[in-house]
Backbone bond lengths (Angstrom), bond angles and torsions (degrees), N, CA, C in turn:
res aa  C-N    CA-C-N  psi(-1)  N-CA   C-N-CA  omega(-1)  CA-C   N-CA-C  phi
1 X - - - 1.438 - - 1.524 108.19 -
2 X 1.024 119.93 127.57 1.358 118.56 175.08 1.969 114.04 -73.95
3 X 1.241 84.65 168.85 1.842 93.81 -158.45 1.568 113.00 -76.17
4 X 1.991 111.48 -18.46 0.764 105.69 159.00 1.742 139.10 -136.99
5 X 1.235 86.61 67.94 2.045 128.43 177.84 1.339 116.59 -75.46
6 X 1.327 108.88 118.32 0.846 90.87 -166.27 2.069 105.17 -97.42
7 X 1.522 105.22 20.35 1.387 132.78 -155.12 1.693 87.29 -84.06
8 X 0.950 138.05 137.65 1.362 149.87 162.51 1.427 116.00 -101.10
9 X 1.364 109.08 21.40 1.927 103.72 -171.86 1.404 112.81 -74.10
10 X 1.372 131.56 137.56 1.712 107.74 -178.63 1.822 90.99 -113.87
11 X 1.284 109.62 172.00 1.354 115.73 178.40 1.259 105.84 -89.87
12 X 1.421 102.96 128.25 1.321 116.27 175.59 1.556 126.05 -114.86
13 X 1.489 115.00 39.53 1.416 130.20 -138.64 1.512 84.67 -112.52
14 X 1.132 117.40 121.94 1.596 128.63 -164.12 1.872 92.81 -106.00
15 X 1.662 111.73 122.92 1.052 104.72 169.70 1.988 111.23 -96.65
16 X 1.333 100.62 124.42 1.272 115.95 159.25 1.931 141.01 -55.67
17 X 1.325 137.52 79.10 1.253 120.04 -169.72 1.350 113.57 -67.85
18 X 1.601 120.28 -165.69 1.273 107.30 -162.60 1.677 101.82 -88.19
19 X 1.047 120.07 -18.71 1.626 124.17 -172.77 1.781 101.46 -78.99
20 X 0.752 126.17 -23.03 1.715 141.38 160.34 1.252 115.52 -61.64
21 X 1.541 120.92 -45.09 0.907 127.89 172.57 1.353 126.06 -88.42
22 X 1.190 133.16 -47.49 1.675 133.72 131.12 1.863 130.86 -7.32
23 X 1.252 88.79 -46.84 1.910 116.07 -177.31 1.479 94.21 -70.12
24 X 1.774 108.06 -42.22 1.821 103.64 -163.11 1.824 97.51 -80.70
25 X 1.368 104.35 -20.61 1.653 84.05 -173.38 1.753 122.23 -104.64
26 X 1.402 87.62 0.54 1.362 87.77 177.73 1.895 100.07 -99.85
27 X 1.246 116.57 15.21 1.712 122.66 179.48 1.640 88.95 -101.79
28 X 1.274 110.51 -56.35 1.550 113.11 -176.98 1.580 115.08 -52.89
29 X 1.488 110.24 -26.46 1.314 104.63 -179.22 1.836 97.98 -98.37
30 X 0.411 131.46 20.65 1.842 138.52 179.11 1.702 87.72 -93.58
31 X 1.801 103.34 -64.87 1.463 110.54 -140.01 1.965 96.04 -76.18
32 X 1.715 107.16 -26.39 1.104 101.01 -160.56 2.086 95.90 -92.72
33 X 1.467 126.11 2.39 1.506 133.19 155.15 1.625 100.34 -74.23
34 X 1.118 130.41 -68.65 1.474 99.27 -179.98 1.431 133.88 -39.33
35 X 1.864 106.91 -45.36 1.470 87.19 -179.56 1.018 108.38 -70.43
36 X 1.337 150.61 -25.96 1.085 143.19 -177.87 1.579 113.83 -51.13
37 X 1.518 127.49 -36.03 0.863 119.19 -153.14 1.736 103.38 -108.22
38 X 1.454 102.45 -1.36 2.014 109.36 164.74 1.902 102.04 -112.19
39 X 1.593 89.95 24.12 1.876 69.21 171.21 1.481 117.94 77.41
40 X 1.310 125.56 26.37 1.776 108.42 178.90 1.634 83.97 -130.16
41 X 1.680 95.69 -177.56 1.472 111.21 -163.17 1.116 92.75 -132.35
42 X 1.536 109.46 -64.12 1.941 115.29 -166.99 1.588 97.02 -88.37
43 X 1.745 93.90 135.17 1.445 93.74 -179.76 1.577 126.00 -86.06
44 X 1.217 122.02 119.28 1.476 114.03 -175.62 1.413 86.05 151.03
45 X 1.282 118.71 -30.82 1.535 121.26 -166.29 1.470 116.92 -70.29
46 X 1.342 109.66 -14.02 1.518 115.54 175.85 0.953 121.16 -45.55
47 X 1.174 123.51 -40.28 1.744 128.06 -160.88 1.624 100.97 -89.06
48 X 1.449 111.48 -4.40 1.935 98.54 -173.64 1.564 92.27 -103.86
49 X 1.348 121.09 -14.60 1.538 113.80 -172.52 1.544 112.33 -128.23
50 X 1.088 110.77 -15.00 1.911 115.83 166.68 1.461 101.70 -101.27
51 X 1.330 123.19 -38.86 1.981 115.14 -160.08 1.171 102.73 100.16
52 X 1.564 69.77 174.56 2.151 90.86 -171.26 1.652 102.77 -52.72
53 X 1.414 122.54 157.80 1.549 128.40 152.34 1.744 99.67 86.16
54 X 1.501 127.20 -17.58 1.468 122.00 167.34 1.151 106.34 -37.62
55 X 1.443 135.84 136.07 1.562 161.32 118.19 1.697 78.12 85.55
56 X 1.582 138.01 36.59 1.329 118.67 -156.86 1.355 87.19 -83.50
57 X 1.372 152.70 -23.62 1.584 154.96 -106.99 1.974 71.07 -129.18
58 X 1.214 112.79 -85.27 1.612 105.76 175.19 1.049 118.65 -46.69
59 X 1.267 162.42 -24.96 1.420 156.74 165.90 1.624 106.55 -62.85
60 X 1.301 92.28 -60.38 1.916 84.41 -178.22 1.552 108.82 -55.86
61 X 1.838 134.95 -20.21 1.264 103.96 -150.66 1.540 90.31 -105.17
62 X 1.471 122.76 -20.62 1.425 126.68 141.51 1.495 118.86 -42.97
63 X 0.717 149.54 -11.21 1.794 143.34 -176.79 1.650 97.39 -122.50
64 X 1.441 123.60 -0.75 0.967 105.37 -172.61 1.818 100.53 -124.14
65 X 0.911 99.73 -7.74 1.671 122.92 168.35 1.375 143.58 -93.17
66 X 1.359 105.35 -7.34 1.329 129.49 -147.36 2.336 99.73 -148.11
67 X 1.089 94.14 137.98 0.990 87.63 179.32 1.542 115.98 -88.49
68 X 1.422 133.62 153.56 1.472 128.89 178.50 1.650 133.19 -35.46
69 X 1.557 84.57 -43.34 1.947 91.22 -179.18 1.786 93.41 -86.99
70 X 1.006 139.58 -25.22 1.514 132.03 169.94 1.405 107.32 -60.94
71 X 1.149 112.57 -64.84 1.771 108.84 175.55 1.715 109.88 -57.86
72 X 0.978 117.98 -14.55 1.757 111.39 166.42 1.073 111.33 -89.37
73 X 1.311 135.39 -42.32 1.375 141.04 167.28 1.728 111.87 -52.53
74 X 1.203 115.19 -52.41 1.778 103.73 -168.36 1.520 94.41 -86.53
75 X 1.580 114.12 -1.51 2.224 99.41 -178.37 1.540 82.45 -97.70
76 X 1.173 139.73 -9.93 1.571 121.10 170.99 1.347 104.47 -91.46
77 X 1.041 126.90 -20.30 1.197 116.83 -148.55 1.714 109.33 -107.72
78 X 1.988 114.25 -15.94 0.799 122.81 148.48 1.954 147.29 -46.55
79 X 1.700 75.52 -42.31 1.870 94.49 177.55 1.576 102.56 -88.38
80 X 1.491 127.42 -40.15 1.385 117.12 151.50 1.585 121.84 -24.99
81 X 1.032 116.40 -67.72 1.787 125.82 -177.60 1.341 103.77 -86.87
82 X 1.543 118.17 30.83 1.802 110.87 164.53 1.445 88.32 -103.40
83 X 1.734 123.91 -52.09 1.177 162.07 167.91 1.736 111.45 -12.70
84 X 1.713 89.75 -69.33 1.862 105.36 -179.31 1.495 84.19 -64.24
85 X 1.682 133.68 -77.94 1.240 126.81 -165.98 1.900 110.90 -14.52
86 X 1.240 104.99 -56.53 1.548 99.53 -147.92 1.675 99.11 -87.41
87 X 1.796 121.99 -12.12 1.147 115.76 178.82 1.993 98.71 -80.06
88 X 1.451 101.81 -19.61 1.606 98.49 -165.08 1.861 98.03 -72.05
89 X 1.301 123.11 -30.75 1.304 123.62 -171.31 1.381 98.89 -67.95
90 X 1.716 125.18 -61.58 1.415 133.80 -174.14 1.763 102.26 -44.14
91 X 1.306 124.19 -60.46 1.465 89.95 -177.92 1.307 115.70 -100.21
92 X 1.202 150.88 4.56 1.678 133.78 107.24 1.892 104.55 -0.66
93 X 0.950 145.36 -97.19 1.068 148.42 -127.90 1.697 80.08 -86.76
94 X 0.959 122.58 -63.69 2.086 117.10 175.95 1.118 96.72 -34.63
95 X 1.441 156.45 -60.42 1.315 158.56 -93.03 1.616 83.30 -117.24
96 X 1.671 98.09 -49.20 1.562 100.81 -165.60 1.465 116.60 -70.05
97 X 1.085 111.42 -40.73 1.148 142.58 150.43 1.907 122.38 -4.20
98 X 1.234 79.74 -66.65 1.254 105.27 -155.64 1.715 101.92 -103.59
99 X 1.515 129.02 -0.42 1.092 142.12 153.75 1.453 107.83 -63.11
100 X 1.302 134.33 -41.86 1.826 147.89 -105.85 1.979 81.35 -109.99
């Protein structure tokens, strides 16, 4: 910040070690095996197609482990790579296709 700012912002940039970071992905992979295992993709969606209390025990220890823009990043970034998956099969099967 320069000395004469009149900006009051302070940094609020939380550094992560690696055991912090370890803790967040092995919660994300907890929270992101349940949905897997009631059938959902996008996370949040549990509660409109499982009910109250779905994967709720993994969700809290993911949101509580994980920092905010990380948990936005791997819930976008999950349905992204459901996405590539199903375009990678479609031309796989064109490919095959189109060998024949």
């Amino acid at each position: 910040m320069w000395p004469f700012s009149s900006s009051k912002t302070e940094n609020t940039t939380a550094i992560y070690t690696r055991e912090d970071r370890t803790k967040c992905w092995e919660a994300r992979d907890q929270y992101f095996t349940c949905l897997d295992s009631i059938g959902v993709l996008k996370p949040g969606d549990e509660l409109k197609s499982a009910g109250e209390g779905a994967c709720s025990k993994e969700n809290k220890a993911y949101e509580q482990n994980c920092a905010k823009s990380w948990i936005e990043y791997f819930n976008q970034r999950r349905v992204i790579a459901e996405a590539q998956k199903d375009r990678l099969a479609q031309a796989n099967t064109q490919a095959a296709n189109a060998t024949r």
